[in-house]
C-alpha positions in Angstrom: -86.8 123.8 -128.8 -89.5 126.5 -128.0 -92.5 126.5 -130.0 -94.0 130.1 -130.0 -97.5 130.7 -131.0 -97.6 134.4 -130.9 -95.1 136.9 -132.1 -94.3 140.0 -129.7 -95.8 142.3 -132.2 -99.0 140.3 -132.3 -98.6 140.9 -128.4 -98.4 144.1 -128.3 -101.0 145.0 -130.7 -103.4 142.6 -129.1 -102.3 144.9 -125.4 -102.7 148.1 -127.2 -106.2 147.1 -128.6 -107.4 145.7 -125.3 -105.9 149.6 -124.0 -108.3 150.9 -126.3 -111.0 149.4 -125.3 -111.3 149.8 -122.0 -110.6 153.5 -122.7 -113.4 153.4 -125.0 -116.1 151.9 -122.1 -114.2 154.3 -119.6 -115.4 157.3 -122.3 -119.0 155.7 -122.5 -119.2 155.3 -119.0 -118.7 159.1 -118.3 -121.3 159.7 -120.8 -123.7 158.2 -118.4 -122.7 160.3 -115.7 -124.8 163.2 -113.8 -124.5 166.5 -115.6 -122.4 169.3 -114.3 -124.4 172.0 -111.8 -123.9 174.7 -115.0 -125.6 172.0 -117.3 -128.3 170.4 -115.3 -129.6 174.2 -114.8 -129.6 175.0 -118.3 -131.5 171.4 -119.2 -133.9 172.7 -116.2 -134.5 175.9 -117.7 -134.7 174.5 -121.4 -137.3 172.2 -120.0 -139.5 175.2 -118.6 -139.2 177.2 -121.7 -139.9 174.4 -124.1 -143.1 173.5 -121.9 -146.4 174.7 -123.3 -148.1 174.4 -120.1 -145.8 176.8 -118.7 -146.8 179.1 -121.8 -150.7 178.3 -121.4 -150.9 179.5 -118.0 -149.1 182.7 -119.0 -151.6 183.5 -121.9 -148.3 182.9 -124.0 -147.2 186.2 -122.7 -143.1 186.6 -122.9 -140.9 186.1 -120.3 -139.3 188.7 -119.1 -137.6 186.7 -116.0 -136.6 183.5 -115.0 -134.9 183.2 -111.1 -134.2 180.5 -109.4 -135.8 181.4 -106.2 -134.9 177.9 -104.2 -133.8 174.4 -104.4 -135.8 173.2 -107.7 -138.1 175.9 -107.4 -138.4 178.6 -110.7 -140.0 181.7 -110.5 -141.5 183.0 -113.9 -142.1 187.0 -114.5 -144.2 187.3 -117.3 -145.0 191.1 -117.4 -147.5 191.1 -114.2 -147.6 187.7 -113.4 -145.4 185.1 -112.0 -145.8 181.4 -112.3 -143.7 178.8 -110.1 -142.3 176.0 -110.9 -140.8 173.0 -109.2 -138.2 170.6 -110.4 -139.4 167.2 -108.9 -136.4 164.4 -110.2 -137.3 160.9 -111.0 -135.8 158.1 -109.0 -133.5 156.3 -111.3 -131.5 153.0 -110.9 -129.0 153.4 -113.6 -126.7 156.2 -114.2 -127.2 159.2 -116.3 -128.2 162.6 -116.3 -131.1 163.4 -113.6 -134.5 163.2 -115.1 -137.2 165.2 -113.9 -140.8 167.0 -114.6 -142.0 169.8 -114.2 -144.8 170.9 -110.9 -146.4 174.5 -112.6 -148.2 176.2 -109.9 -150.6 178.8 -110.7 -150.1 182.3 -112.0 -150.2 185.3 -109.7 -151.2 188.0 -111.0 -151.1 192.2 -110.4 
């Protein structure tokens, strides 16, 4: 005579939870990775906009252009000036989106 302890439905509900678990830490795991090329830009550009440095050294003048002029580099047009900026990333040892700060260089102006 065999003695079961489980029932094959509690089997396969146990299987199908464990399933969505490790989907779940698959999901939260993505989360932690880098940000698309499209999305690290706009987070780079949010950054310079949102940066009252960046505003100060304009005389709060609007922008009229922001270009990307190299790797991490941002030039500003603010009617007859233009400010640089450099994207310097922060080593990290976990995963995630890149962090960074912001270099502002000095205005230029006509």
């Amino acid at each position: 005579m065999t003695v079961r302890f489980f029932s094959d439905r509690f089997r396969r509900r146990t299987a199908a939870g464990g399933a969505a678990a490790i989907l779940l830490v698959a999901a939260m795991a993505g989360a932690q990775a880098a940000l698309p090329p499209y999305w690290q830009r706009a987070a780079e550009i949010q950054a310079i906009l949102d940066n009252g440095d960046v505003a100060r050294k304009l005389d709060e003048a609007p922008i009229d252009r922001i270009e990307r002029v190299g790797d991490d580099i941002y030039r500003i047009q603010a009617g007859t000036c233009a400010l640089d900026i450099r994207i310097v990333g922060e080593s990290r040892s976990d995963p995630g989106p890149r962090k960074f700060h912001l270099e502002i260089g000095n205005p230029a102006c006509k």
